[in-house]
C-alpha positions as CSV (number, residue, x, y, z in Angstrom):
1,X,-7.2,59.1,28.9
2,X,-3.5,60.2,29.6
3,X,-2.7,59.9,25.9
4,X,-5.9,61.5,24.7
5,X,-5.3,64.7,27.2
6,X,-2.1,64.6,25.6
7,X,-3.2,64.8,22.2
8,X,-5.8,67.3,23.2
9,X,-3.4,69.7,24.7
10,X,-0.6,69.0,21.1
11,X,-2.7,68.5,18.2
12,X,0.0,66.6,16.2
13,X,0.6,63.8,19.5
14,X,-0.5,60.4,17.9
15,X,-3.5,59.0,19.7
16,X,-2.5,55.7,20.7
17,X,-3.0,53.1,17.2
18,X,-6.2,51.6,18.4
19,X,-7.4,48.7,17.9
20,X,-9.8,47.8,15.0
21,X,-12.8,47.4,17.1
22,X,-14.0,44.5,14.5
23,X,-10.7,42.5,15.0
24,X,-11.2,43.0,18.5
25,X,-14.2,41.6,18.6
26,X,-13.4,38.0,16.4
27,X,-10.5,37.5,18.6
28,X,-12.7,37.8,21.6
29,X,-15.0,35.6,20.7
30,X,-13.1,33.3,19.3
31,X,-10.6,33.2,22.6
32,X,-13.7,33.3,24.9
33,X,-16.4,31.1,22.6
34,X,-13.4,28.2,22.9
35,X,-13.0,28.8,27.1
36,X,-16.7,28.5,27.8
37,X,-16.9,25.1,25.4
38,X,-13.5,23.7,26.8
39,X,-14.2,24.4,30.6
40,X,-17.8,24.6,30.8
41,X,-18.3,28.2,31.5
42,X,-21.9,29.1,31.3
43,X,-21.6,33.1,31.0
44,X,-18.8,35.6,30.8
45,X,-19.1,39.2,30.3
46,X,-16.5,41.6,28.8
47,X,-15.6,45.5,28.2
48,X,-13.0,47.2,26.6
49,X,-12.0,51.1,26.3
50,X,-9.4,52.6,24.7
51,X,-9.0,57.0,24.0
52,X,-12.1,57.6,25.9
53,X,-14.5,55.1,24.0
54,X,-15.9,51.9,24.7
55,X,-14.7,49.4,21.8
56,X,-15.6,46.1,23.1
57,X,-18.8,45.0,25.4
58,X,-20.4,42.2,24.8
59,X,-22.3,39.2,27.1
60,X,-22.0,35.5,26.6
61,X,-23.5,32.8,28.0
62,X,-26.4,32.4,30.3
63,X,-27.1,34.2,34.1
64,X,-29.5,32.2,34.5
65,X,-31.0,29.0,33.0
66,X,-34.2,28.6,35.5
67,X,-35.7,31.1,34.0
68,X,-33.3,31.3,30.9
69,X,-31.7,34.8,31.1
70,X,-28.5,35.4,28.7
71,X,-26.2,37.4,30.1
72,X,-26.6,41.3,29.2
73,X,-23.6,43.9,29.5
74,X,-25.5,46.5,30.2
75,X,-27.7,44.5,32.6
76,X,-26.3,41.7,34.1
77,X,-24.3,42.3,37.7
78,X,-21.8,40.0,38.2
79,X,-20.0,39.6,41.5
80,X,-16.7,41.0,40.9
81,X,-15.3,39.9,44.5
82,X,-11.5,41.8,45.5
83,X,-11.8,44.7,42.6
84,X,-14.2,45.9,45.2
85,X,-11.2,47.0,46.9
86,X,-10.3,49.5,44.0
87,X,-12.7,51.0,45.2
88,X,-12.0,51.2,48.8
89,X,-8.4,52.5,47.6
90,X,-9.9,55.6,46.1
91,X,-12.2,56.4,49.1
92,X,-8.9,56.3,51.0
93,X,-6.2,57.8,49.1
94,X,-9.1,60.1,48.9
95,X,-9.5,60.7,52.7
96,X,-5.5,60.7,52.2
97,X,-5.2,63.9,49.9
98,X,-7.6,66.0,52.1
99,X,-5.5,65.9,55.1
100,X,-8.5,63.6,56.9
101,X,-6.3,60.4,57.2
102,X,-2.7,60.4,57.1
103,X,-0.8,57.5,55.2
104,X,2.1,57.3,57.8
105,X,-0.2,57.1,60.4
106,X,-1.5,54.3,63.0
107,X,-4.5,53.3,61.7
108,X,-5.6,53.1,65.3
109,X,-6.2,56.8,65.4
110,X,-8.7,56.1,62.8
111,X,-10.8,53.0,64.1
112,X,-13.2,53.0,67.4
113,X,-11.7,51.7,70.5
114,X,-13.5,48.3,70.2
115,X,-11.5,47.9,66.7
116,X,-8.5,49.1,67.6
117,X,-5.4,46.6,66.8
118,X,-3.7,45.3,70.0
119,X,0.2,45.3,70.2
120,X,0.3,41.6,70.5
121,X,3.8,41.6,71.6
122,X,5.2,43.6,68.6
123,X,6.9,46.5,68.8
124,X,5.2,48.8,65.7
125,X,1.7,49.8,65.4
126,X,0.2,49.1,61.7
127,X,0.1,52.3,59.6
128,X,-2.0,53.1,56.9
129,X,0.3,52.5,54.4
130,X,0.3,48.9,55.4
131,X,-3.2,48.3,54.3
132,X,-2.2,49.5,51.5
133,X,0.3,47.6,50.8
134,X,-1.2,43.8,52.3
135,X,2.1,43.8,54.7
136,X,0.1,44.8,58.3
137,X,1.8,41.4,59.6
138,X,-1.4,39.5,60.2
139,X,-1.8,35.5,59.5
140,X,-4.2,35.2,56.7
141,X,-7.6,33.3,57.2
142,X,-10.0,32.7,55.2
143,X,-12.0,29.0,55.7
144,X,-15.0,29.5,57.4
145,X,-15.6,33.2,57.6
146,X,-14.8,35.2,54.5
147,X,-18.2,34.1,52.3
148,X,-21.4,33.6,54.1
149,X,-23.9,31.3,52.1
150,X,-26.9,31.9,55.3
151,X,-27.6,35.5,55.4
152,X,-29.5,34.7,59.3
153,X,-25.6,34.3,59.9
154,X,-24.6,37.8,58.2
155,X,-22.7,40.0,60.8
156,X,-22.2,43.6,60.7
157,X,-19.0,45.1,59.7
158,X,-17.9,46.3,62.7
159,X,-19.0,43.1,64.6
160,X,-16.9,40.9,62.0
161,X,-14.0,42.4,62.2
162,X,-14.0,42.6,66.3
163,X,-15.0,38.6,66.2
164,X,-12.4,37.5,63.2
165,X,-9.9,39.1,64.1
166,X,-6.6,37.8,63.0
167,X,-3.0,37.2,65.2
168,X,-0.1,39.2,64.6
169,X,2.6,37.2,63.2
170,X,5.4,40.0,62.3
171,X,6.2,43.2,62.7
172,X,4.1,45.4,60.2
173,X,5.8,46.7,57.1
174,X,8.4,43.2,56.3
175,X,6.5,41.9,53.0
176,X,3.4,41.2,52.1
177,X,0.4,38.8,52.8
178,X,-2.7,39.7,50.8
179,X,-5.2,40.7,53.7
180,X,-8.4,40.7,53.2
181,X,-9.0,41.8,56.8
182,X,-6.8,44.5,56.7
183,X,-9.2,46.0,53.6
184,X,-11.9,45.9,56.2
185,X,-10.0,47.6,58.9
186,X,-9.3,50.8,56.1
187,X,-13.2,50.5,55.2
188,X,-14.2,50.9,59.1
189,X,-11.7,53.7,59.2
190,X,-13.5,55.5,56.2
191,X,-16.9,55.0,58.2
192,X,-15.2,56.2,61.3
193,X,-14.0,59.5,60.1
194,X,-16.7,60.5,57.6
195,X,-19.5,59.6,59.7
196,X,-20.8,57.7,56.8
197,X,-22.0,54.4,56.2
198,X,-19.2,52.6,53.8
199,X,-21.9,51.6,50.9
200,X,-23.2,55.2,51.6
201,X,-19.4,56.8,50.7
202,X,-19.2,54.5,47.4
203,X,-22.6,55.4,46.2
204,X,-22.3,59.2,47.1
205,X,-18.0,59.4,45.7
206,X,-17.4,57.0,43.1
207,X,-20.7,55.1,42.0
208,X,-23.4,58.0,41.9
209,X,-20.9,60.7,40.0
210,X,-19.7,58.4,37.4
211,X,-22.9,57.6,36.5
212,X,-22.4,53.5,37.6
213,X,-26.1,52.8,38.3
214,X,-25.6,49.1,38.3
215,X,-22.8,49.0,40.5
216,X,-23.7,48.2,44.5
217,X,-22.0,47.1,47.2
218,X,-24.7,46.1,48.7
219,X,-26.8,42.5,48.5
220,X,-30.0,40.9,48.1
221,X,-31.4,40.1,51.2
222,X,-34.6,40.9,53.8
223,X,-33.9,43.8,55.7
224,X,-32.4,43.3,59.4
225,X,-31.8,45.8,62.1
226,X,-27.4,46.7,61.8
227,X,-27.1,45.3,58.2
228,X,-27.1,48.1,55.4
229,X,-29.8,48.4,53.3
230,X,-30.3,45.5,50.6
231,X,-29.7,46.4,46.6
232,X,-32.4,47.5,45.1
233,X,-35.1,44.9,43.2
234,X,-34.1,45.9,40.5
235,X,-31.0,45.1,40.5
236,X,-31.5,41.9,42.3
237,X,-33.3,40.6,39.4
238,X,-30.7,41.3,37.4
239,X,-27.7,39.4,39.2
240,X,-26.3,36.5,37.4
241,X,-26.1,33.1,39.3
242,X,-23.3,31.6,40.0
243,X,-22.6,28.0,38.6
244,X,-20.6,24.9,39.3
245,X,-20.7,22.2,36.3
246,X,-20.6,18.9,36.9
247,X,-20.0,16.0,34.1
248,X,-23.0,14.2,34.9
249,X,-25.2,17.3,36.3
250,X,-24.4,20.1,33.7
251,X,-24.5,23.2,35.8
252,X,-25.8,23.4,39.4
253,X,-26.6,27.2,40.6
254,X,-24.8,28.1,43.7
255,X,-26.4,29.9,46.7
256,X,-25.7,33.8,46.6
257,X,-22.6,33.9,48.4
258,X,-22.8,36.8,51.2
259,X,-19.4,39.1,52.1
260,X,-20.9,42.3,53.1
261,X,-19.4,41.7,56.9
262,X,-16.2,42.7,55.1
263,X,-18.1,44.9,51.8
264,X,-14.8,46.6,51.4
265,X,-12.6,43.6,50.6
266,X,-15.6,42.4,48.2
267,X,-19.1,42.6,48.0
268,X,-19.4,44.7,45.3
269,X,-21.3,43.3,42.2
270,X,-21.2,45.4,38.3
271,X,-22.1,44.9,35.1
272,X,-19.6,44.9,31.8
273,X,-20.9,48.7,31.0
274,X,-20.7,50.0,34.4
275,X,-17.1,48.8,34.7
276,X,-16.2,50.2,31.5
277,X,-17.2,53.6,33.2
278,X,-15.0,52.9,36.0
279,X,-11.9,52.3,33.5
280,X,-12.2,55.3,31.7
281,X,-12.1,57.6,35.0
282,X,-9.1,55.1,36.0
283,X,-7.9,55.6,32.8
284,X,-8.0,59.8,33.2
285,X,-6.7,60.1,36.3
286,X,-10.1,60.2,38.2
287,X,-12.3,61.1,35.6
288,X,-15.5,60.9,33.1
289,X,-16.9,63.4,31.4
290,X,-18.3,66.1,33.6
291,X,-17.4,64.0,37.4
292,X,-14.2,63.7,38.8
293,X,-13.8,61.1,41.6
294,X,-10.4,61.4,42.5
295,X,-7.4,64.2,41.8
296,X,-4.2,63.5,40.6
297,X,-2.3,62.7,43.2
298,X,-4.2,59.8,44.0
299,X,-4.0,59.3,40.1
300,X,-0.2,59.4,40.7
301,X,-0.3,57.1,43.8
302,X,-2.0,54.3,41.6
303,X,0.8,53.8,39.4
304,X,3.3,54.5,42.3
305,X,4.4,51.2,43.7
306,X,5.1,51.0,47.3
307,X,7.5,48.5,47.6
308,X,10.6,47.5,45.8
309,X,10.0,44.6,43.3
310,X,11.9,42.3,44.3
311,X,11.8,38.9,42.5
312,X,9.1,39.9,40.6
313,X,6.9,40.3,43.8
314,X,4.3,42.6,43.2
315,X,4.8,46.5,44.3
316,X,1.1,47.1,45.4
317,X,0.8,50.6,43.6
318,X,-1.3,51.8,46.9
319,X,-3.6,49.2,46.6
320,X,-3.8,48.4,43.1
321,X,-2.2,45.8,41.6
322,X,0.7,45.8,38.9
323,X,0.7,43.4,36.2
324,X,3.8,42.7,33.8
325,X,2.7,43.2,29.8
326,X,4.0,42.2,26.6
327,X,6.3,44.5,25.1
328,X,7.6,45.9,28.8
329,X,4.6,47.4,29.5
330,X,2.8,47.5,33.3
331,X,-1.1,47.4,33.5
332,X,-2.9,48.2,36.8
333,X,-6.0,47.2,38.5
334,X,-6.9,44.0,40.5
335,X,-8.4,40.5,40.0
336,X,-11.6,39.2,42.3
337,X,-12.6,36.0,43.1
338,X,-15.8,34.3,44.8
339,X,-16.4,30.7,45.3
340,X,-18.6,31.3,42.0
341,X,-17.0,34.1,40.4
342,X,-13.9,34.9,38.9
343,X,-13.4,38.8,37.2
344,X,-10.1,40.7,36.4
345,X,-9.8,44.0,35.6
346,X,-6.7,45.6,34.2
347,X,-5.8,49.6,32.5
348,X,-2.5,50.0,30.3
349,X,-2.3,53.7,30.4
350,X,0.9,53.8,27.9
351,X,-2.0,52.1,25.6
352,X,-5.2,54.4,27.1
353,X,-6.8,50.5,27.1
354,X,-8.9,48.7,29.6
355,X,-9.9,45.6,29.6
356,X,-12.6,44.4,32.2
357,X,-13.7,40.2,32.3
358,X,-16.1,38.3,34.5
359,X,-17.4,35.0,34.4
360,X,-19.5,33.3,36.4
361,X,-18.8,29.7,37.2
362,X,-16.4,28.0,39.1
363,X,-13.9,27.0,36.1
364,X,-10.1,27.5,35.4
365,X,-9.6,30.8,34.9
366,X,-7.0,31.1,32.5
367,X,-9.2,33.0,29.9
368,X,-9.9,35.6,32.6
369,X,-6.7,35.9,34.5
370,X,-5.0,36.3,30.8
371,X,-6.9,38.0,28.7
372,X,-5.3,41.5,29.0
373,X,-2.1,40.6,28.3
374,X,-3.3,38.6,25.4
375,X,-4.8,41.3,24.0
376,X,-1.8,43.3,23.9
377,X,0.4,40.6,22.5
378,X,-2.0,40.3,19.8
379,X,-2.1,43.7,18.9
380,X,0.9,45.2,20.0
381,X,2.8,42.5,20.1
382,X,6.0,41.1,22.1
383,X,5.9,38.2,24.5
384,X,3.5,37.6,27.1
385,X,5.1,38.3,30.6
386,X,6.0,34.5,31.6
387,X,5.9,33.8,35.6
388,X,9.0,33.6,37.1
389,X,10.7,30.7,37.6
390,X,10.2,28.8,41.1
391,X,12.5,27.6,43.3
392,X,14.8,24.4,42.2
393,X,14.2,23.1,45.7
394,X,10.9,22.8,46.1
395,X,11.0,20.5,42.8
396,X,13.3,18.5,45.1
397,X,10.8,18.6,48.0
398,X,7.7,17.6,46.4
């Protein structure tokens, strides 16, 4: 990563100390082994790299219990739900660098008629950059339409996001309000200027070059005239369930929970490998080994907030999330969850460490949401990054 190029290029630069990969690996299974006991998890599934190497992968759990299937890393997909939209980022910043889409832009100029957004009454059209950065102004919605359980009720993209969409409530640009719809909007806009199909982009851009053959997009399903192409068998055979546990039940499976009517906010499914691919090329601004996916400026725009941070709200490094570390460090990346589902991914490139963590049952997510920065306070030390404080008068309110 940065630090390994680094050293590379200076022979005496220290690596980054890494971390004994057997200490690593107790404390993992100790931290996760208690989670899945104390919150009825029944699989999780876990990378870590650091200076170019995978240190850490390892599966716990079950996939599946009907027929028993324990969870693989290099096998089992997991739904990894809004780290998806890493992936949309890329395509864009992407389309952004080559002069195809320009970040100050209307995104109208990049969307068919149909999808166009309609003043509403305000006074500024939404850029670009406000996809980017979740502040496009919309309301958020999600009951009803964001996960799909009955794929006869799957929609195309396009038709989704002409049917859902959401009102204008402020001008674009104030603050932000996490929109998954807005993701959907930059996703149409890829389609739209390429010519390409949005699965199509990911598997010919990001997936196919770096080698991430268990990484789709797409879903399991019958074919159907407008809806892209399902995964393919094999794949499907490997997905893990998704589980609720009850105390007098155990663990129910869940029905697959569609979202490829919005693929760019989330549809995407991966294994603990295949995302240990994808943090290595985060992790070297773009690439691994012999494929590059992105250049450095986009590398550059990824740790490159776009908003002041204030009160600790987050600066939305064009897309990505930032995350406060122990010690004052920053990671980047994003969290994803689905009804089922709950994954975080996070790189620390002062460290040249990624740490990527699924599991796969609705549970507290604590062990997941956490387990980067736990990580680095146990071997780097300093505090982990508390929340900040809330407001004294909302205590009074409740």
């Amino acid at each position: 990563g940065g630090a390994a190029a680094e050293a590379a290029a200076d022979p005496a630069a220290p690596l980054t100390p890494q971390i004994p990969p057997e200490a690593l690996a107790a404390y993992l299974d100790g931290v996760i082994g208690s989670a899945m006991a104390r919150d009825h998890i029944a699989g999780v599934t876990v990378s870590v790299v650091q200076n170019d190497q995978v240190i850490f992968k390892k599966g716990y759990g079950q996939a599946s219990f009907d027929p028993a299937r324990p969870v693989d890393p290099d096998r089992t997909l997991f739904r990894i739900g809004s780290i998806s939209k890493t992936f949309t980022w890329i395509l864009l910043m992407e389309e952004i660098a080559a002069g195809r889409i320009r970040k100050d832009a209307p995104i109208n100029l990049y969307l068919p008629e149909e999808l166009q957004i309609r003043d509403q009454g305000f006074r500024n059209p939404v850029q670009v950059a406000h996809l980017l950065d979740h502040s496009p102004g919309f309301e958020d919605r999600v009951m009803g339409q964001l996960m799909e359980r009955d794929f006869a009720r799957e929609r195309p993209m396009a038709q989704y996001l002409r049917q859902e969409r959401p009102r204008r409530v402020r001008e674009p640009g104030q603050f932000p309000t996490y929109s998954n719809y807005g993701v959907g909007l930059a996703g149409q806009a890829l389609t739209y200027v390429s010519g390409t199909p949005f699965e199509t982009m990911v598997e010919q851009r990001i997936t196919g070059p770096l080698g991430m053959t268990r990484t789709t997009f797409r879903e399991p399903h019958p074919p159907r005239e407008g809806i892209p192409a399902a995964m393919a068998p094999s794949l499907a055979a490997n997905l893990s369930d998704g589980f609720r546990w009850t105390p007098g039940g155990g663990f129910e499976a869940r029905p697959f929970e569609y979202l490829g009517h919005l693929a760019p906010a989330g549809s995407a499914s991966s294994t603990a490998a295949d995302m240990a691919r994808y943090m290595i090329a985060l992790l070297n601004d773009g690439v691994n080994g012999e494929s590059a996916v992105f250049g450095p400026a986009t590398a550059r725009a990824f740790r490159t907030g776009l908003r002041p941070n204030d009160d600790g709200l987050n600066t939305w490094p064009h897309g990505f999330i930032a995350y406060p570390l122990p010690g004052g460090r920053t990671g980047y990346g994003h969290s994803g969850g689905t009804l089922s589902f709950t994954s975080n991914m996070v790189i620390v490139p002062e460290l040249d460490l990624g740490v990527f963590i699924s599991m796969n049952t609705e549970a507290p997510a604590g062990v997941v949401l956490d387990l980067t920065s736990n990580i680095v306070a146990q071997f780097y030390g300093g505090e982990p990054a508390r929340p900040r404080t809330g407001d004294p008068e909302l205590a009074r309110m409740a």
